[in-house]
C-alpha positions as CSV (number, residue, x, y, z in Angstrom):
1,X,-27.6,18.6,-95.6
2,X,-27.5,14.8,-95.3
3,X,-25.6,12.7,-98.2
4,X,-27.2,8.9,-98.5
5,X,-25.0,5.9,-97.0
6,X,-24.0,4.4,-99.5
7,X,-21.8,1.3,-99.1
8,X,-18.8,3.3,-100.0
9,X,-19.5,5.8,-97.5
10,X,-20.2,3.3,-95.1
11,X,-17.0,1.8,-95.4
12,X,-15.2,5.4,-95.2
13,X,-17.1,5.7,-91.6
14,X,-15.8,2.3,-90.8
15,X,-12.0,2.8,-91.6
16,X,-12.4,6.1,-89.9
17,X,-13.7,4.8,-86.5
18,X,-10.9,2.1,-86.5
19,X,-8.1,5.0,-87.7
20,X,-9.8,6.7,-84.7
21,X,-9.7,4.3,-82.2
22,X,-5.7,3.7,-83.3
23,X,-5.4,7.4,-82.8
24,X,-7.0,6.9,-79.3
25,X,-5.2,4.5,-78.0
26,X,-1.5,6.6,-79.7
27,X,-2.4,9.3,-78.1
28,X,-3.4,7.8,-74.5
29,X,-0.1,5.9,-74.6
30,X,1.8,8.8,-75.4
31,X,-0.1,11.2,-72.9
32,X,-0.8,8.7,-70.3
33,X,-4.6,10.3,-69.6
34,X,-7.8,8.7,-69.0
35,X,-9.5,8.5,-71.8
36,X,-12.6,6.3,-70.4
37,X,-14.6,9.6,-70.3
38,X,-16.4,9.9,-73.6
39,X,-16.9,13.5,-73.2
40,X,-12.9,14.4,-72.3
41,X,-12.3,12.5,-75.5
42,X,-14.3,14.3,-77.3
43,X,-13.1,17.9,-76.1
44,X,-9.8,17.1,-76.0
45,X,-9.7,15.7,-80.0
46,X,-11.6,18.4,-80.9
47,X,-9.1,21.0,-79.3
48,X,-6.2,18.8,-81.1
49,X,-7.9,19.4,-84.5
50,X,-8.7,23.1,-84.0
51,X,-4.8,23.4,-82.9
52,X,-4.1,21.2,-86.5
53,X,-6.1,23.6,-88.4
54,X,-4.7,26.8,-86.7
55,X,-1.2,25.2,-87.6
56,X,-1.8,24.5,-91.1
57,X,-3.6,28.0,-91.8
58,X,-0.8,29.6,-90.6
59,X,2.0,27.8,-92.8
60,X,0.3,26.9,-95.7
61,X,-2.7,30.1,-96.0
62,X,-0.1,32.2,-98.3
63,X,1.5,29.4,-99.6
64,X,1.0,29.2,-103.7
65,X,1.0,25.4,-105.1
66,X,3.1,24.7,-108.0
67,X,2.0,25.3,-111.8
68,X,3.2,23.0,-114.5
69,X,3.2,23.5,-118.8
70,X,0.3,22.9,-120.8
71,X,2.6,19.5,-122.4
72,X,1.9,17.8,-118.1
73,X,-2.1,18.8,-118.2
74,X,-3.7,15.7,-118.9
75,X,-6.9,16.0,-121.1
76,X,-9.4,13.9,-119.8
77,X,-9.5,14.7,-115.9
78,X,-10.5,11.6,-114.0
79,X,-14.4,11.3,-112.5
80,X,-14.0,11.2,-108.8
81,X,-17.2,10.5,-106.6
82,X,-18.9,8.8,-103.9
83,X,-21.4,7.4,-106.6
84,X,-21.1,6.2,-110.7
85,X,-21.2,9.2,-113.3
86,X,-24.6,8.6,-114.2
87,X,-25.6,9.0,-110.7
88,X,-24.4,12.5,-111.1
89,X,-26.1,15.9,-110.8
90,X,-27.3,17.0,-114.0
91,X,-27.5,20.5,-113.3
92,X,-29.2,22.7,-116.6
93,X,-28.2,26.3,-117.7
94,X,-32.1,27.1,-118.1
95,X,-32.7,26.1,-114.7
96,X,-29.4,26.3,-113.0
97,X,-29.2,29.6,-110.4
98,X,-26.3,30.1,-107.5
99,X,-27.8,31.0,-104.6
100,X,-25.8,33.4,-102.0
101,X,-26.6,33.9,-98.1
102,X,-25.4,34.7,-94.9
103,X,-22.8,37.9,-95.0
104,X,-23.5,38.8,-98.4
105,X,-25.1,42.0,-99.5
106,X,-26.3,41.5,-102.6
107,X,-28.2,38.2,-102.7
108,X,-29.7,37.8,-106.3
109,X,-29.1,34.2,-107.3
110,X,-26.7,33.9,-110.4
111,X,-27.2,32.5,-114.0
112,X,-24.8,30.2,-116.0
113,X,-24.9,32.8,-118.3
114,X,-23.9,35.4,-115.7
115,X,-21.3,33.5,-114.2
116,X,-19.6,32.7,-117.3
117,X,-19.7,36.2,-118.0
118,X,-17.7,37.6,-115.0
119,X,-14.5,39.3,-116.1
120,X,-10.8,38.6,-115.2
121,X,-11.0,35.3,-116.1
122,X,-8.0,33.3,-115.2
123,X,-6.1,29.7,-116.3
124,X,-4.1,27.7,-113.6
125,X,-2.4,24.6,-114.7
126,X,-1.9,22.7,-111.1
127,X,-1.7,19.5,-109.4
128,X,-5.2,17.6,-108.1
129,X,-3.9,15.4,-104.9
130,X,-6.6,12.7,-103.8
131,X,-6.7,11.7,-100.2
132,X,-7.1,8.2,-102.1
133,X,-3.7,8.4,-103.3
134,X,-3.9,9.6,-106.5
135,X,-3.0,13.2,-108.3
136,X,-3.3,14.7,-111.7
137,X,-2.6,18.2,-113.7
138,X,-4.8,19.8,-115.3
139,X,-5.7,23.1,-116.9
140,X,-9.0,24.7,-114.9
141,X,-10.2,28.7,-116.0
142,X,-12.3,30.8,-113.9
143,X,-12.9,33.7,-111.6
144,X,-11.0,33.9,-108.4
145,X,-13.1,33.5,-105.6
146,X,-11.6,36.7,-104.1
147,X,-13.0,38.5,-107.4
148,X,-16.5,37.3,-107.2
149,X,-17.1,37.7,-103.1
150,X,-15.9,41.2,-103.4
151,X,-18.2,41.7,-106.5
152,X,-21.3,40.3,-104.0
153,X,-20.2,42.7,-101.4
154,X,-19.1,39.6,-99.0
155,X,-18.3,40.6,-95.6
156,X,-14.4,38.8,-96.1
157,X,-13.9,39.5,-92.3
158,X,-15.8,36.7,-92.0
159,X,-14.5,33.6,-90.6
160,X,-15.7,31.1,-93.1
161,X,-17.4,30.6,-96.8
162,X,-19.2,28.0,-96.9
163,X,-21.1,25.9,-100.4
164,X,-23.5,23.4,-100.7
165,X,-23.9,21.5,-103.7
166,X,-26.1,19.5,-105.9
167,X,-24.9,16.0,-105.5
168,X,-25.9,17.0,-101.5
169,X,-22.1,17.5,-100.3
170,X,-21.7,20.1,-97.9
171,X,-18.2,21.9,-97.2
172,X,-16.4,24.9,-95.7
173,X,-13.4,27.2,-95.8
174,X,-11.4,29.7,-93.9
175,X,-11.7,33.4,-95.5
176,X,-7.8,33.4,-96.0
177,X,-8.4,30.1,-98.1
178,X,-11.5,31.8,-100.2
179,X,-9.5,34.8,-101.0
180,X,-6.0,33.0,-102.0
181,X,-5.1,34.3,-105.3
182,X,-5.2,30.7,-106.8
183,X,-8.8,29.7,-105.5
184,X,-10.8,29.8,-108.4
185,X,-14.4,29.3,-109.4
186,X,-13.5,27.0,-112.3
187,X,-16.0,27.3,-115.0
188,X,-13.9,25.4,-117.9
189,X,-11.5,22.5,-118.0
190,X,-8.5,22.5,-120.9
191,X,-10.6,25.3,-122.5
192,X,-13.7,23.8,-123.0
193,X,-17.0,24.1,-120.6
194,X,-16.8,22.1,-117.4
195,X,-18.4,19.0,-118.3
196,X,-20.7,17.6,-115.8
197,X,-19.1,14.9,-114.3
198,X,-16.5,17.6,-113.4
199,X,-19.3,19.6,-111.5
200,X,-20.9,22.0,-114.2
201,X,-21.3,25.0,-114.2
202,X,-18.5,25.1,-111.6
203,X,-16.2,23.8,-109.0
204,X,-14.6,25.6,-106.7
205,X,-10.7,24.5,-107.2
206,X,-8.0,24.9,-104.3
207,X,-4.9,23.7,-105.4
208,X,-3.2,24.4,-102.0
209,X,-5.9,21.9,-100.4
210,X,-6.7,18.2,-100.7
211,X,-8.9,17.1,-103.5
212,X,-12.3,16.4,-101.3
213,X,-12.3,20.6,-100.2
214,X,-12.6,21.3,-103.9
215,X,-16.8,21.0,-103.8
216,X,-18.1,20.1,-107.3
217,X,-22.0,21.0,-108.8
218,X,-22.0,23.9,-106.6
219,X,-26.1,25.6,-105.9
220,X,-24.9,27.8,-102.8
221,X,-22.5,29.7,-101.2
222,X,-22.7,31.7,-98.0
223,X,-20.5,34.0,-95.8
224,X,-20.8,33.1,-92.0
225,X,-19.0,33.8,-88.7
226,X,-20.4,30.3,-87.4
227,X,-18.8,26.9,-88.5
228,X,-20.9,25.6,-91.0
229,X,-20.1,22.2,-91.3
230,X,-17.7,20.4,-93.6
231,X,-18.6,16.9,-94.8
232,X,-15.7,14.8,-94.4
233,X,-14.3,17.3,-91.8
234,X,-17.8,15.6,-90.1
235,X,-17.0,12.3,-90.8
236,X,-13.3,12.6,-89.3
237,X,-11.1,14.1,-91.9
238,X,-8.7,17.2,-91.1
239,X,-10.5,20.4,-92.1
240,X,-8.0,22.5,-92.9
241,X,-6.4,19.8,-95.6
242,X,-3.9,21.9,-97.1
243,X,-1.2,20.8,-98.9
């Protein structure tokens, strides 16, 4: 799925090709190789940020990030997009269904009213960190993600679980990451129902990962052995982003 370029995301792209090209020329100083050959850059940063990922997956995949008291959670969570609030997705409970795909084996699209009615319910009270710089506590409920992709019968041998979502962001993480005990399918914010600028019905929340890995407005989620894509992963940002 393609997301518009607007003039924010435009400037992202442009701050990432100049972070990359002070990467480039870091890393040919440091290794003294020719990097004239588009192609050898291209392999050989890609092999960099599949060692990266391998790295972080293997320090930080069991890792649980810190919960705080109910007195830290702030109330009002802070809107965080690529576009204005009333820009964003407003997704209906009518009309609203989650579709599943790929290694799933039962693929009947959920309900809001389903979804909200899955059991083991649970409340984390953890820390949001921004790649912008910014963090904030808050109090998300839902159903682990481990719960509902066993419920689906998810093949979670799989490499990867992958969502896209309504706003047209596309994303993707490691099976060790969907079935961490913290990832959540959040379905309320400081008790109340997610509101929509928080990504209603649900958000996936991974408080051991950067904020932009936690997809918002979520329509579909698949189970895949092929790397689906990630869209800031895309665009130049780690994958793995864990904390």
């Amino acid at each position: 799925m393609k997301l518009e370029r607007t003039p924010l995301v435009k400037s992202l792209e442009r701050r990432l090709l100049l972070r990359g090209t002070l990467s480039l020329g870091a890393l040919t100083l440091l290794s003294g190789c020719d990097f004239s050959d588009d192609d050898g850059v291209h392999r050989f940063l890609a092999g960099l940020s599949r060692w990266n990922d391998r790295a972080q997956a293997a320090l930080f995949g069991t890792t649980l990030a810190p919960t705080f008291s109910e007195a830290q959670a702030v109330k009002d969570f802070r809107y965080n997009a690529f576009f204005g609030p009333e820009d964003a997705p407003n997704l209906t409970p009518a009309d609203y269904r989650l579709q599943l795909s790929g290694m799933i084996g039962d693929k009947r699209p959920w309900t809001v009213e389903q979804l909200y009615a899955l059991p083991n319910q649970q409340s984390q009270i953890t820390r949001h960190v921004c790649v912008e710089g910014w963090s904030m506590i808050g109090k998300w409920t839902g159903v682990p993600l481990r719960d509902f992709l066993k419920r689906v019968d998810a093949d979670t041998n799989a490499r990867y679980v992958a969502f896209q979502c309504a706003d047209g962001y596309y994303g993707s993480i490691d099976m060790a990451s969907a079935l961490h005990p913290q990832t959540i399918m959040a379905f309320n914010y400081a008790d109340e129902t997610l509101p929509g600028k928080l990504g209603f019905p649900f958000k996936l929340r991974i408080p051991t990962k950067l904020g932009f890995k936690n997809p918002k407005w979520v329509t579909t989620m698949y189970v895949t052995n092929r790397y689906p894509g990630d869209f800031w992963a895309d665009r130049g940002y780690n994958w793995f982003s864990g904390l």
